[in-house]
Structure formats: structure tokens, C-alpha cells
N, C-alpha and C positions, 0 to 999 in steps of 0.2 A: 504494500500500500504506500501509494508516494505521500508526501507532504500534504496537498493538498487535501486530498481523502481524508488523511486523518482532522486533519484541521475539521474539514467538513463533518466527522464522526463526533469529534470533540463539540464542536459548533451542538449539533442536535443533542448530547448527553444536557448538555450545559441548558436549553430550553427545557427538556423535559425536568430535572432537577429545580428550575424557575418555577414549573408548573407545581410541582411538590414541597413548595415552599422551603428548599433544602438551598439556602442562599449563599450556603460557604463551599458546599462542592462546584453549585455552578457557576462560582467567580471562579474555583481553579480550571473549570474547564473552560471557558469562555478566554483567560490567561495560555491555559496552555493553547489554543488556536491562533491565538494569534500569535505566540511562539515560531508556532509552522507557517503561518503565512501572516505577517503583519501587513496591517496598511486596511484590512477589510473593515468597513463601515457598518456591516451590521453586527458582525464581531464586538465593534467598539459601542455599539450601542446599548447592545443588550450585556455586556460587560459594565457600561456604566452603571443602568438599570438595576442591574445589580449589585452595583456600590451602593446604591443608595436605599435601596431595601435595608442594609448593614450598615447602613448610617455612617458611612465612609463618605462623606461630601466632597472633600477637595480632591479626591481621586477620582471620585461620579464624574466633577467637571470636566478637570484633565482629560477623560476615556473622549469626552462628549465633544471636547473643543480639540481635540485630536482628530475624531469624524469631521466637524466642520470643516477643518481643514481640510480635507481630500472632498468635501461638495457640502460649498457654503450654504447650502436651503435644506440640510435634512431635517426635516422636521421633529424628528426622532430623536436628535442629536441636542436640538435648541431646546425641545420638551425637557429632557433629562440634564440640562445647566438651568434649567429656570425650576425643578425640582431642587436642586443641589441650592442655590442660592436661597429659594424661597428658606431653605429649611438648616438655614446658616444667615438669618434674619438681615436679608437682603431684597428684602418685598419688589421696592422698583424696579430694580432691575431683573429681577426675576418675568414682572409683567414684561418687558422690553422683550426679555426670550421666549417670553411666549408669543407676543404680537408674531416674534419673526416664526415660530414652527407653524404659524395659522398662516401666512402668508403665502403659504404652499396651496396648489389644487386639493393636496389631501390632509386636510383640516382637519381632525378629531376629534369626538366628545371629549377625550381626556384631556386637552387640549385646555378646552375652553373649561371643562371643570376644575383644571387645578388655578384658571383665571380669575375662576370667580371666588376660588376658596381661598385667594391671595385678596384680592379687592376686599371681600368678607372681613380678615386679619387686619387690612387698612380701613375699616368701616366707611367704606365707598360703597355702600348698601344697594343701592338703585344699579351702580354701573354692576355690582355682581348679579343683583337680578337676570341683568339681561345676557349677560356670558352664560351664567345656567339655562337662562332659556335657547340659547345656542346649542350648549351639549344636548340637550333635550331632544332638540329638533333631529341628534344625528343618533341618540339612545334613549329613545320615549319612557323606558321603560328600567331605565338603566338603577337601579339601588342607591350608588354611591351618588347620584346625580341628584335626584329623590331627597335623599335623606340631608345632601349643602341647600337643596332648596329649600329645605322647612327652614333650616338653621337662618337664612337669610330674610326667609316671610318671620320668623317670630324677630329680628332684628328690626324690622320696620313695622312691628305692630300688629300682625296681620295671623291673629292667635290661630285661629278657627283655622283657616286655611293652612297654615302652618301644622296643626298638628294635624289634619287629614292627608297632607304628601306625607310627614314623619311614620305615621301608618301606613303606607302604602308602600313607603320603603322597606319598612320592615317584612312586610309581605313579598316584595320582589327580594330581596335578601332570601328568605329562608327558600322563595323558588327556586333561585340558583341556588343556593346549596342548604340544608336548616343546619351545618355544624361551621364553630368558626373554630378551627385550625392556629394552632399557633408553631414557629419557626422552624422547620426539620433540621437536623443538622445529623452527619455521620455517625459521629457517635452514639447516638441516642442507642438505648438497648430494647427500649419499651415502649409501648404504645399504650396512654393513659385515656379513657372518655367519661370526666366529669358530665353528669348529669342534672342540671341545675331547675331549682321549680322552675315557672313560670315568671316572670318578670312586672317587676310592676310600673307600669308606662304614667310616665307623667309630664311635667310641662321643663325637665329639666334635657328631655330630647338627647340620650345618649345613643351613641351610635351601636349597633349589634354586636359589634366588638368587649364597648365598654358595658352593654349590660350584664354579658359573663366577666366579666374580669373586675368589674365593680362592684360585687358582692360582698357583704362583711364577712365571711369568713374564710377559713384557712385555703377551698383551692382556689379563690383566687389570685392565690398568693403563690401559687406553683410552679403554673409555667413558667416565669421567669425565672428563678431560683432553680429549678433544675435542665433548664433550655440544651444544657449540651449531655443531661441523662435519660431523658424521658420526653417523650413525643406527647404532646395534652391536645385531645378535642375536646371541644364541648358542645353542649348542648343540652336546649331547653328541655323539659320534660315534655310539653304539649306537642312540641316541635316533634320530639323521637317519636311518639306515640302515633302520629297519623303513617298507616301502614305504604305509603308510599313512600314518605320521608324514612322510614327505619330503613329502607333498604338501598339507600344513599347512605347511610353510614358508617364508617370505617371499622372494620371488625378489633377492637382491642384485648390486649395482654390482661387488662384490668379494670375493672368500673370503679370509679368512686361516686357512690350517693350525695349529692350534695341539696337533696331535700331532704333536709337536715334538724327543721323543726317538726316535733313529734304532734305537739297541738295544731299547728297549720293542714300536714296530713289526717290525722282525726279529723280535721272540720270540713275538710274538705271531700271527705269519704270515698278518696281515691286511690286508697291504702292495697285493697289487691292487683288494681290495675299498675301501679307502681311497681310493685312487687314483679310483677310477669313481665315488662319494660326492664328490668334490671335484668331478671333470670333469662331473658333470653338470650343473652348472648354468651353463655353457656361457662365465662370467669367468673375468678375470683371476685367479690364487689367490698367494695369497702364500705365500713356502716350502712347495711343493708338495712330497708325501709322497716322491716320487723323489729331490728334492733333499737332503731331512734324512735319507737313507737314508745319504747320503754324510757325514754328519759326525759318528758312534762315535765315541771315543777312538781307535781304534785305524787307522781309515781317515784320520781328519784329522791323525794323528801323519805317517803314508806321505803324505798328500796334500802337506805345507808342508815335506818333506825338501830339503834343499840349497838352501831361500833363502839368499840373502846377508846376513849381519848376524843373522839369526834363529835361536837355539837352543833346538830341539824336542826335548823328555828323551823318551827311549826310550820306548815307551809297545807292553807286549807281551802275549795272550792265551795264559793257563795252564790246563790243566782238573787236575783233582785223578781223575777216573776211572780205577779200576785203578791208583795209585801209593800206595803209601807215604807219611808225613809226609816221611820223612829221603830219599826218592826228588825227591819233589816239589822239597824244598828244596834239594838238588845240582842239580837241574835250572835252577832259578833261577837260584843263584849262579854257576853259566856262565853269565851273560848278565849278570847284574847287580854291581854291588856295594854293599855297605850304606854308607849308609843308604837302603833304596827304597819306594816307597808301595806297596800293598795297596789296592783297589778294587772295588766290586763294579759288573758291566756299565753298569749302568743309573741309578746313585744321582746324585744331584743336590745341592748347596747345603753339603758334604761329608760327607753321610751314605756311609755305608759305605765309608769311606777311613780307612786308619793307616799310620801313616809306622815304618818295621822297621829296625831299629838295628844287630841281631845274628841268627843262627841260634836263637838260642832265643825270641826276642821272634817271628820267624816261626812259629817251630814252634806260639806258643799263637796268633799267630791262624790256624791252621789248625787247631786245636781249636776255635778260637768255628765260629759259622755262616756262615763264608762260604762260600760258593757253589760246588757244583763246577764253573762256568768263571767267570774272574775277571780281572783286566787287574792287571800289576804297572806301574809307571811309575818313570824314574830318577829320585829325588829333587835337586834342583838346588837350593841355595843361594845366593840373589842380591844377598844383603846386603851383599861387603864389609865396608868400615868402619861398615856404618850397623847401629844398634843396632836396628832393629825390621823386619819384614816387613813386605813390601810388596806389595800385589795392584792392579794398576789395570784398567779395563775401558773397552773403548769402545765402543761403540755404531756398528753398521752397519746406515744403511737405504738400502738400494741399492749407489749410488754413494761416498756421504756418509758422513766416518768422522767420529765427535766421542768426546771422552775425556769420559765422564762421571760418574766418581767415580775417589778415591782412596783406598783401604781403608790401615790400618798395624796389626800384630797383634806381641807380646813373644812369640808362638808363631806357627807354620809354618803351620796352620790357620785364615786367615782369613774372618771373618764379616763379615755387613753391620752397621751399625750398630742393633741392635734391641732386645737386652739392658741391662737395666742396668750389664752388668761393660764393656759395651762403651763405654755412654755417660761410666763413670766412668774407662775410659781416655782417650778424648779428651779429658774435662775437665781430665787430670793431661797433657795431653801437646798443648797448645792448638795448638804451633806445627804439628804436623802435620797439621788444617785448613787453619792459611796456605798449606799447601806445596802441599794440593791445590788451592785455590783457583789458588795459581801455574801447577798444570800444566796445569789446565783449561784454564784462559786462554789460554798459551801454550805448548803439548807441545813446540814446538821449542825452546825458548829451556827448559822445564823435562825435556827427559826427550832432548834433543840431536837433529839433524838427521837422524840416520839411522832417530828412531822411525817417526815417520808413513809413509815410503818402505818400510817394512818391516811395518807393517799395512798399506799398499796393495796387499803382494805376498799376503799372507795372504788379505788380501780380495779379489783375481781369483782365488783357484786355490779355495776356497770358493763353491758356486753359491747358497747362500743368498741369501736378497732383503734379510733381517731376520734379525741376529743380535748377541750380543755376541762380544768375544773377551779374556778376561783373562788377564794379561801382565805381564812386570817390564821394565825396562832394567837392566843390572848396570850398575858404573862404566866398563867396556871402552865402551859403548853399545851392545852385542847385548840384544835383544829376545830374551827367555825367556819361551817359549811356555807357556800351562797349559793353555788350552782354548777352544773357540769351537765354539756351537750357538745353537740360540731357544729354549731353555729357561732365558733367564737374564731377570732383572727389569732394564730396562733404565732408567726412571725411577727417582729415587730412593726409597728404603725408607728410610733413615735417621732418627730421631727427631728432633724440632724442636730437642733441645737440641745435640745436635751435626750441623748440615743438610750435605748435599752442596752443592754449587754452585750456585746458582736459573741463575744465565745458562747451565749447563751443560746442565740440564732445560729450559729456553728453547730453545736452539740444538737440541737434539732434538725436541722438538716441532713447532718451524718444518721439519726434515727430515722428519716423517712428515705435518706438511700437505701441504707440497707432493708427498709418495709418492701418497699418498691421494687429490690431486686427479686427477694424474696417469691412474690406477686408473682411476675414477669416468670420466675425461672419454675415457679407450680404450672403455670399456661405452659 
């Protein structure tokens, strides 16, 4: 085979690897082509192309203004320098590169869509409008095209209509394909297909992409962290379930369930059809729908009763149907005493929770909207002498328990590090990063002998695969239970300026390779 040919064999490896989202083999193949024959223009196009997939920009340029040079109007050429620039915060000039790839007879929806998503970035609102209705005119139907236009209509006001293309994009989306796919790379060993509920659409218009990857909890925190071990599709639950779309779908090594709230499934009574959506695809699944059925507030409060060392606050379901305000709230107060939390079944990250002082403080929130069935739980105070609250969390995958953050809040309410009021607390309160760093390291020596022996008991009576479970020690050393499911973020979220633990998120990490190979090497 002379030079050419192979170039030409190289050439076609290197597309079809583009098409598989495998963006590191096919820069070296698209590389070695032009080894064998330099000078070729589509070589250097689709070589740039996929610099910039890899977020390699000033190489993308180079490939691209290397084409222009051997035939100044390819349009191909000027599209992938006004990518590169655009995404190296070079707006104008990026439009100049694209005027010049439109300039050609063969003009592209992508063309004028990445026009308009530059004007968009410049809020030129009206001038993107009408670039979108360009690509339009050459992909009616096009998704990505679909989904810049809403983003443009809600920019100018134009709610209604905005959120009917956002919909329809999402619909042309899952036609072409209902899984999004994240980066292939060589190495990868394993093929993962997170299976995510249903999403809940609203006016903040996140594109298909980011409504799997924006989820609170831990897989959408995976692909990325394991990109060069593990292959992750995802997908919706409704999405998988319609039997034309299931057989568009990649056969994986491994399921992880990420309907992952057990009261959401309950209420929604979709608990066997889940069930048969996982099982069919005949792997291993991680926290299978039967399993997280078992971990409500209200069943994991009963399930962890009578460990030793472990104290689990009351945790009881009330319905408001056919009672009274001042019924309901005698009814409580046999059972409880102030001060107790308020809860709504299914809420997450402490939405729908308030902490009740007195009878009157209950009585209004049983004027707000809570729900008429709802979980009260006994509020427990585990401070002591120490002046702040304190929420820790560990991380369970499998076997393997690691302590991977240390939250501290002047209120009973704590959040993760995300906010600014949050960050300006740690910055006034340094030493309490040290203290986490201590416990991480060592929970025995920071949080006393009997912690870890008391999330080992929590974690056998739990059938989970993969969860978190956060938790205080008071000064006695009893472990004050709050909660444990898979709907918690298990790597860090924290802001760079005040970080969780790096060797924390290390040692978790090394515990979900080894889950993962595990996985992979039973398939």
C-alpha cells in the first residue's frame, strides 16, 4: 500500500472515530495522514475539528489557517478559526470568520448557528435572531438550532414562544438519538448507562446535555472524573422506556440506577416498570430500583433502630386529610416535642424542610403549602460546647466507607459550600477547614473509635451499592443519624476558595475504580 492509500485508510479511521466520539485516536489518525501526504485540506480540516472538540484552540487555528492557505474560501476551514476564536473569547473576530465561511455557495446551518450563538454571547439579540432563522431555513428541524432559538426568544422576552421551540428541541434531540454520550477515549475499559428519572423542565432552558449532567447527585459527577476509564451514556428513564428508543441504545458493561429517590418512585407507581427497564439489559445495575425503595426517610429511620452507639431522631408520617390545623397539631405533639423538623416526602439538599419551635410556628406552616402527607422528624442538637453545626458525610461504595467532606453552618440548616455567604464563612472561620482536613484523614483519631464501627453497622443493614450517609458525633461519641440514600453529590461541590479534601476525593475515586472494574470484569 503506497503512501497515499494509507493516508487515505488513516483519513477514514480518523472520521469514523469522530463519529464515536473517540476524539484522541482521531486527532492521531487524522496526524498520522497527513504525515503520509501533507498539504491535504480536508485532512487539515477535520484535524482541526478535532482540536477543538479537545479544546486544543490554538492548534484548531493553526490546522485551519494552514487549509486557508492552500484555498482561501474553504469554508470549513474559516468555520473551525471562528470556533477556535469564538471559544478563546474572541467574539468579533470570530463573526468576521464566519461572514467569510458563509460567503461560499455552500453556506451551512452550522455556519450561521454558531453566528448566532456568538451575537447571542455579544447580546446582539435581534441580529442572532435572524442568523438562527438562517440555519433554520437550511435544518428546519435541526435540535441544536431549536434549542439557540429559545435561548434567544427568552433573551428578548418572548417567554411562550421560547419555551414551545425549547420543547421541540428536546423532542428533535431524543429523535436523533434519546442517549447523550459522553467522550470515548482508548483507554476506557467499560461501558457505563446511567439511567436518570425524568427531568424537570422549566424556564431555566438547559440544554439535553446539561439536564443529565446537572443533577444533584453523584453520577453526574462521573463522566468527567473517570473520562479516560469508563465510557458513561445516559439516559432518561421515559426516554429508555419507549420501545423504539430502547433499541437505539448502547448495550452496556453496567447500569447505574440513578432514580434514586425511593418516595419519588413510590408516588409515582412506576416501581415495576423500572424494574424490567433496568433488568433488561441482562448486567450488573447498581442500586437497583428495589433496593432504593428501601431507603425513605421513614423506612431507613425503622431500618438503623437499636444500633449500638447510633442515634436515629424519630422520623414519623403525618397526613393533614380530614383534620383540622389544631387537630393535626395535638396529634403531633403526642409524639413529638418542640423543637421538630417539618418535611416534605421527597425534597432533597433541604428544600422543603423547617425546623418548629412552638405550636404557633407549626400552625403557619401548615398554612404554607405543605403537602397533605409529610414526615415530621425529632430535631436533635449535637453541638455541645461547640459553637457551630456540624454535618459530615461519607461516602459508601460497596464495601468501602471514606469520610468525604466536613460541612460547619452558625445555623441548623447546612449547605454545601456554593454560595458566597458560604465561602465568606469559611474565610472568617479558617480553622474549620483544618478540622476537616483532620477528620478526613483520620475519623478515628478525629471523630473517636466508635464512628467508623457505627457506619459499618448503618452500612450492612442498608442494601444500597452506592450511597452517602450524613451524620454528626456528639461529645458522648454517639453517631446522630440524619440521612442516607444516592441522591447525594458525593465528590466535592465546594468552591476553589474554600476546597474539601483533594486526598478525600482521591481515596473515592480509587473506590469507584476498583467498583467499576469489578462491574465490567462480572459482564
Amino acid at each position: 500500500m503506497d503512501d497515499f492509500e494509507s493516508a487515505k485508510q488513516f483519513f477514514f479511521e480518523g472520521l469514523q472515530l469522530m463519529e464515536a466520539n473517540d476524539f484522541l485516536a482521531a486527532e492521531s489518525k487524522f496526524a498520522r495522514a497527513l504525515e503520509l501526504v501533507p498539504g491535504r485540506i480536508s485532512t487539515l480540516n477535520n484535524l482541526s475539528a478535532v482540536k477543538i472538540k479537545l479544546k486544543k484552540f490554538v492548534e484548531a487555528e493553526a490546522c485551519a489557517r494552514q487549509a486557508i492557505a492552500l484555498e482561501a474560501q474553504s469554508p470549513e476551514a474559516w468555520l473551525n478559526v471562528g470556533l477556535a476564536q469564538a471559544a478563546t473569547d474572541r467574539p468579533e473576530e470570530a463573526l468576521q470568520a464566519y461572514d467569510r465561511a458563509l460567503q461560499g455557495k455552500s453556506a451551512s446551518g452550522r455556519t450561521w448557528l454558531n453566528k448566532a450563538m456568538t451575537l447571542l454571547e455579544l447580546k446582539r439579540y435581534g441580529e442572532a435572531l435572524l442568523a438562527c432563522d438562517q440555519a433554520l431555513q437550511l435544518q428546519p428541524d435541526h435540535h441544536q438550532v431549536l434549542y439557540s432559538k429559545s435561548l434567544i426568544l427568552k433573551e428578548l422576552g418572548r417567554l411562550d414562544e421560547a419555551q414551545k421551540i425549547y420543547l421541540l428541541s428536546l423532542e428533535q434531540r431524543v429523535a436523533s438519538s434519546p442517549v447523550f454520550k459522553a467522550e470515548r477515549r482508548p483507554t476506557q475499559k467499560a461501558d457505563a448507562l446511567i439511567i436518570s428519572q425524568n427531568p424537570v423542565i422549566d424556564d431555566s432552558f438547559r440544554s439535553f446535555e446539561n439536564l443529565h449532567l446537572g443533577c444533584l447527585n453523584y453520577p453526574s459527577q462521573l463522566a468527567e472524573r473517570f473520562l479516560d476509564d469508563i465510557h458513561f451514556t445516559y439516559v432518561f428513564e421515559g426516554d429508555a422506556a419507549d420501545p423504539a428508543n430502547r433499541k437505539r441504545i448502547p448495550q452496556p458493561d453496567f447500569v447505574i440506577n440513578n432514580n434514586a429517590n425511593g418516595e419519588r418512585i413510590l408516588s409515582r407507581g412506576n416501581l415495576s416498570a423500572l424494574i424490567t427497564l433496568v433488568d433488561s439489559f441482562g448486567v450488573p445495575v447498581v442500586n437497583h430500583p428495589a433496593k432504593v425503595i428501601q431507603t425513605t426517610r421513614e423506612v431507613s429511620a425503622k431500618l438503623l433502630e437499636n444500633i449500638p452507639g447510633v442515634m436515629v431522631p424519630k422520623t414519623r408520617r403525618f397526613s393533614s386529610a380530614g383534620k383540622t390545623a389544631e387537630a393535626l397539631a395535638r396529634e403531633i405533639e403526642a409524639q413529638y416535642d418542640y423543637p421538630l423538623i417539618t418535611r416534605t416526602l421527597a425534597g432533597q439538599e433541604g428544600q422543603g424542610m423547617t425546623k418548629v419551635d412552638s405550636r404557633d410556628a407549626l400552625l403557619q406552616v401548615f398554612a404554607s403549602r405543605l403537602p397533605v402527607e409529610f414526615l415530621v422528624t425529632e430535631f436533635v442538637d449535637s453541638r455541645g460546647k461547640n459553637e457551630f453545626f456540624r454535618k459530615i458525610r461519607a461516602a459508601i461504595v460497596r464495601d468501602q466507607i471514606i469520610i468525604v467532606r466536613v460541612d460547619y453552618d452558625s445555623q441548623w440548616k447546612i449547605y454545601a459550600r456554593k454560595s458566597d455567604a458560604s465561602v465568606a464563612f469559611y474565610m472568617k472561620n479558617t480553622h474549620l477547614l483544618d478540622d476537616e482536613k483532620r477528620i478526613c484523614k483520620d475519623p478515628e483519631a478525629g471523630l473517636g473509635r466508635s464512628a467508623i464501627p457505627s457506619l459499618r453497622a448503618i452500612r450492612d443493614r442498608i442494601s444500597l451499592d452506592v450511597f452517602g450517609i450524613d451524620f454528626d458525633v456528639d461529645a458522648a461519641g454517639r453517631l446522630i443519624f440524619y440521612e442516607a440514600n444516592a441522591t447525594m453529590n458525593l465528590f466535592s461541590t465546594a468552591r476553589k476558595e474554600v476546597p474539601n479534601p483533594k486526598e478525600a476525593d482521591d481515596a473515592l475515586k480509587l473506590a469507584f475504580q476498583r467498583y467499576f472494574t469489578s462491574l465490567a470484569a462480572r459482564r
